[in-house]
N, C-alpha and C positions, 0 to 999 in steps of 0.2 A: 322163569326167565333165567338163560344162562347168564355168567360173565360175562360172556364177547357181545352179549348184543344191550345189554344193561350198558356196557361201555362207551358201545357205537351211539345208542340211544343217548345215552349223557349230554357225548363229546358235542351229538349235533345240535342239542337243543341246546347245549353251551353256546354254540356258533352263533346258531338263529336268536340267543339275547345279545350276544355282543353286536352285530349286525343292526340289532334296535338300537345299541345302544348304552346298554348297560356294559360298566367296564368287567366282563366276566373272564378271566385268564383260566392257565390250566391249574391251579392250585383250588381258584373256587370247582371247577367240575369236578376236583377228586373229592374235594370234599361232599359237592353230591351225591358224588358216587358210594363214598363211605356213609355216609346218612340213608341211602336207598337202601346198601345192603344191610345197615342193623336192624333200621324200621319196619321195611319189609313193606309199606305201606298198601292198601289191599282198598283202598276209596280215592278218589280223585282229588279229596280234601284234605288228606292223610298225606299224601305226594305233592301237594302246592305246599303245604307247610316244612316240608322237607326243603321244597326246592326254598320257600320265602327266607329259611332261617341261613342257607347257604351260599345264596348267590346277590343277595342284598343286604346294602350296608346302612342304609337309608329308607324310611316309610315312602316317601316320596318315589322313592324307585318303583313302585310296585304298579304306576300309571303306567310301564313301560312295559313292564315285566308281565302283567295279565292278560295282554291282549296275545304275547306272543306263547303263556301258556294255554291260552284258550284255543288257539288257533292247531298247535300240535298236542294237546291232550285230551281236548273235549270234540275230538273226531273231524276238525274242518280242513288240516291237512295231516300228510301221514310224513314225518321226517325220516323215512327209511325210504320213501320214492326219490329223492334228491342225487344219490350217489356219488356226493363228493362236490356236484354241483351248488352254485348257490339260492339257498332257500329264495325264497318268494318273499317279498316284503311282508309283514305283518300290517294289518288290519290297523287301522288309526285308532288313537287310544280313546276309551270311553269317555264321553262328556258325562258329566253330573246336573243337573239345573240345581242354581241359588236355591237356596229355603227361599231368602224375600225377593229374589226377581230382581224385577227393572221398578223404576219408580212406575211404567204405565201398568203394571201386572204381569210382562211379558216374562218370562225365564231369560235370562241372563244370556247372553251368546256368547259370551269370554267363555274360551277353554279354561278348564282347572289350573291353577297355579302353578300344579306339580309338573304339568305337561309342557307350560312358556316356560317354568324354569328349566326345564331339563333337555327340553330337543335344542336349545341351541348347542349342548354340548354334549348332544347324544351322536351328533354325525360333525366331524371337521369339514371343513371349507373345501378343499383339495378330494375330499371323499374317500380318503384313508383310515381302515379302520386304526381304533385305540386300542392298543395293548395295555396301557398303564392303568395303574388301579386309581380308586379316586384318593385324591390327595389327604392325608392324616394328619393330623397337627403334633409333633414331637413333642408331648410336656415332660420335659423334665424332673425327677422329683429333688425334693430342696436337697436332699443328698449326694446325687448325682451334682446338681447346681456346685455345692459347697465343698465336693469332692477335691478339684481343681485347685481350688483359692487357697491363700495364704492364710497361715493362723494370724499373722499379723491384721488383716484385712478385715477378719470377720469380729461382728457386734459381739455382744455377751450373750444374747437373746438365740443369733446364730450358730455359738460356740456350743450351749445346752440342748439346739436341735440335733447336733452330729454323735449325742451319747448312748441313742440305740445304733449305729454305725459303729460305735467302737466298743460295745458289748460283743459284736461279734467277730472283734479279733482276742487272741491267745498271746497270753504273754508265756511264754516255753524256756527254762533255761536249761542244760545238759546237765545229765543226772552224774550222781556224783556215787560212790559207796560209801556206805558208812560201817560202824565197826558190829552193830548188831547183824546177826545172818537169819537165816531161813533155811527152811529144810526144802533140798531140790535132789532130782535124782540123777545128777552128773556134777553137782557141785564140786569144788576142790579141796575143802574140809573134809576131814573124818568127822561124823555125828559118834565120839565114844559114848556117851548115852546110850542114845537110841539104837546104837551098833549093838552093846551089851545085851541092854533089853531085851531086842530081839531074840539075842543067842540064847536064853534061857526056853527059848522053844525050840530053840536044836539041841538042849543037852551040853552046853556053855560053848558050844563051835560056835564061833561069826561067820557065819555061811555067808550073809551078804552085810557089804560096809555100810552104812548109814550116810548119804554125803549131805552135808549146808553150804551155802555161797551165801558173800556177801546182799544185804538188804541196801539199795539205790534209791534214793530222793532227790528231786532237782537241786539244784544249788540255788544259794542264795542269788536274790534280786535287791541290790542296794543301790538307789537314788542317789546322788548329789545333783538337785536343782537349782539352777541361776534364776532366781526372781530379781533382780537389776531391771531396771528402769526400761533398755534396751531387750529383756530377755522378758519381759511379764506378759504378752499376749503367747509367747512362744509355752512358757509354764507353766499357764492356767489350762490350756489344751494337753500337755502332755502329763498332766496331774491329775485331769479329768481320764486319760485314757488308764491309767493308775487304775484308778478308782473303779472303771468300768469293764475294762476287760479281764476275759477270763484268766484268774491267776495272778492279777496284779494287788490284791486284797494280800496278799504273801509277801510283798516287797518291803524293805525299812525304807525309808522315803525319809529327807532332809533335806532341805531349805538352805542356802545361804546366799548373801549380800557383801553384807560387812561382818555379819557371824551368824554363826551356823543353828539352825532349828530345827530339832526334831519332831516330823509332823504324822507318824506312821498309826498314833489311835486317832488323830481326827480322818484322815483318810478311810476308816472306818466307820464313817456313818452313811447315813440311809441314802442320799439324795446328793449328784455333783456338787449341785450349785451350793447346798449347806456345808460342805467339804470344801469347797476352794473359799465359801467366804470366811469361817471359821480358819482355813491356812491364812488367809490373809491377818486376822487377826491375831494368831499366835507367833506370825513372824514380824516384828517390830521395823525389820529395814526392807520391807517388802518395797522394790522401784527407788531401791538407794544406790550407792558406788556396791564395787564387786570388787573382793580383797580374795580370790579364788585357791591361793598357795596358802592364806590363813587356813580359809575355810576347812579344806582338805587335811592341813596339819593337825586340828582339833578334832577331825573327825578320825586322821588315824590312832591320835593320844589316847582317846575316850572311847573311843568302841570297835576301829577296824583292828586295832592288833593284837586286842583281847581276844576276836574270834571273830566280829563280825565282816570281817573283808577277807578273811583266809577261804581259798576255793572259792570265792563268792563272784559274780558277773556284776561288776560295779557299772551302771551308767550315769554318765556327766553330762548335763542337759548346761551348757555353755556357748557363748559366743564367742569368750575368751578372751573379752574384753577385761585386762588385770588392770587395778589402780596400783596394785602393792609391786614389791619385787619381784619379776619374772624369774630371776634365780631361787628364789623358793618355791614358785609356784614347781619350776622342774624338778627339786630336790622331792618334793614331797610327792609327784607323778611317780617318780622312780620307789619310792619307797612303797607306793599303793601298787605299780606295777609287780613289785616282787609278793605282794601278801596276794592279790586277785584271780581268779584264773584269766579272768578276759577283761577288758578297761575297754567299753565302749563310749564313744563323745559322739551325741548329737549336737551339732551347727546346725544352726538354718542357713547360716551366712555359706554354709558350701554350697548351697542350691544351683549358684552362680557357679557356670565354667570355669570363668577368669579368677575365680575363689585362687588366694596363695596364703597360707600362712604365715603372713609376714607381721602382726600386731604381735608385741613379746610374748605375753600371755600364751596365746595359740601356738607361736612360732619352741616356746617351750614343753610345752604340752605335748606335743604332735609325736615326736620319737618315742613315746611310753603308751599310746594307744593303738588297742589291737584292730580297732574298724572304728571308722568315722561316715556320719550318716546327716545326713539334713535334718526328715524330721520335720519338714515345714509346711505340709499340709496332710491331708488325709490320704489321698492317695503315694506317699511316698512315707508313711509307716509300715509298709510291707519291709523296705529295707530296713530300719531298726530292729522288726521283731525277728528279720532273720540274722541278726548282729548277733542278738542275742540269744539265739539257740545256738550257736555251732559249737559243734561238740569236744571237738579238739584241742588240743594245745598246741600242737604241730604247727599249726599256722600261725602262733606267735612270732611277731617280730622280735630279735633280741632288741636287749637297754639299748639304745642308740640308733638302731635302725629308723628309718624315716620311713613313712609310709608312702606307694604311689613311688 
């Protein structure tokens, strides 16, 4: 059997079930199509299974679907005589008799089940055939579901279902140089070493130079998280995303309230939910006031100026909600903006259009960050993690510049 007539054959016996009945379009006959020509089928039984597994979505269908195979397969009409014309009705579907009959012995005269269910909605009222397929039910999975919603919104129960969802994102920061090199063969160093070395096999001539380049490692990823009373559904979600996605096992991770905790060997253990309860318990003003210009200052004193904030991508997981003095919390932005390469703050609270940073805190803050990000559900940590890779500096705002 060539192509073209394997084709013709398909299309019409496509026709002739939809015609009965069955919602058959041109996707299911390609698909027969594509099943005829791998199967090759060579039995009449071989080719009903082809056709059963392709054109039916439902067991039930096959009350409809047999008679009209029988009718053009097993020799009782030919669908190559039709010629574009309309097939001939198909032969009314097989009755079955009851196993137990009628109470007097007689066999049952109800047609099968599958036959009342299905001819009322095998032919419209009007006599138009159906192009549409039969209706599928959209289940959602809880990830898609909890994709949408706010971290605010969701249970604890909820919050631990979305941690294979954020295993599969990348936490990526811009690589940086560092002062160790590597042997490359366009590098910008001279290898005197291995330049020498060599020449001792030309006779002390350095025929060819040796070249090293600098060796490149991401940069640091350092945390300051708001757990405040207003910020604790927001931080338990993005302390979990810490913990689970790729590369965020890397990051120094800190805490603060009313003072500052450092939580970066509990975020190393096994399990989210053991890791945020255990942060919970090592930070003592976990869901207390927020003193954010403190926080920040004790964390430059103690470990960002020593090294840990220089070239580093600091993100400030805040709302901005300050109790302490908004003139400190700016003093000390400014001082992390000059150690940092990049100072990214997620808000939830920008989710909102009408967002202005008008509370002191925020409204101080705001000119010393290089990207500001919500951060409030799952599908809007695309923007955070691309906050946090860009590679530049170029795109820094100077000290004072406002963002927007």
């Amino acid at each position: 059997m060539v192509r073209a007539d394997l084709a013709t054959l398909v299309s019409r016996f496509a026709a002739a079930v939809h015609e009965a009945g069955l919602p058959v379009g041109p996707d299911r006959a390609l698909r027969l199509t594509r099943a005829v020509a791998a199967v090759r089928p060579d039995t009449t039984a071989r080719l009903y299974a082809c056709v059963l597994a392709t054109l039916t979505s439902d067991p039930a269908q096959r009350e409809v679907l047999d008679p009209v195979f029988d009718a053009v397969f097993r020799g009782l009409t030919d669908p190559a005589g039709f010629r574009g014309d309309r097939p001939p009705e198909p032969p009314p579907p097989r009755t079955r008799p009851s196993r137990r009959g009628t109470p007097d012995g007689s066999a049952d005269p109800r047609p099968p089940s599958g036959a009342t269910a299905l001819a009322p909605a095998a032919r419209p009222v009007d006599g138009t055939a159906r192009d549409d397929e039969l209706p599928t039910p959209a289940i959602a999975t809880a990830e898609e579901r909890l994709a949408a919603r706010d971290f605010a919104d969701l249970s604890a129960d909820e919050l631990a279902g979305l941690a294979e969802a954020m295993r599969r994102f990348r936490l990526a920061t811009p690589p940086r140089r560092t002062r160790r090199t590597r042997r490359a063969g366009h590098g910008h160093l001279v290898d005197l070493r291995e330049t020498l070395r060599a020449a001792r096999r030309t006779g002390g001539d350095p025929a060819r130079l040796a070249r090293r380049t600098r060796r490149t490692r991401p940069r640091r990823l350092v945390v300051l998280c708001d757990i405040s009373g207003s910020m604790e559904p927001y931080s338990r979600a993005l302390l979990q995303l810490l913990y689970c996605a790729t590369g965020g096992s890397r990051a120094e991770v800190f805490t603060f309230a009313t003072r500052l905790t450092r939580l970066t060997p509990t975020l190393s253990r096994s399990a989210p939910s053991t890791a945020l309860a255990e942060a919970t318990a090592r930070a003592p003003d976990w869901s207390g006031g927020t003193r954010i210009g403190a926080a920040v200052k004790e964390f430059l004193d103690r470990h960002g100026r020593r090294g840990m904030a220089r070239g580093a991508v600091v993100l400030v997981i805040s709302d901005g909600w300050e109790t302490g003095d908004p003139a400190e919390l700016g003093v000390q932005m400014a001082r992390l903006h000059r150690l940092a390469h990049r100072v990214v703050w997620a808000n939830p609270r920008t989710a909102d259009a009408r967002y202005r940073p008008t509370v002191a805190g925020m409204a101080a803050a705001w000119p010393y960050c290089d990207s500001l990000v919500s951060a409030h559900r799952l599908d809007a940590l695309d923007d955070l993690l691309e906050a946090l890779a860009v590679p530049h500096r170029a795109d820094r705002p100077a000290p004072g510049r406002r963002l927007g």
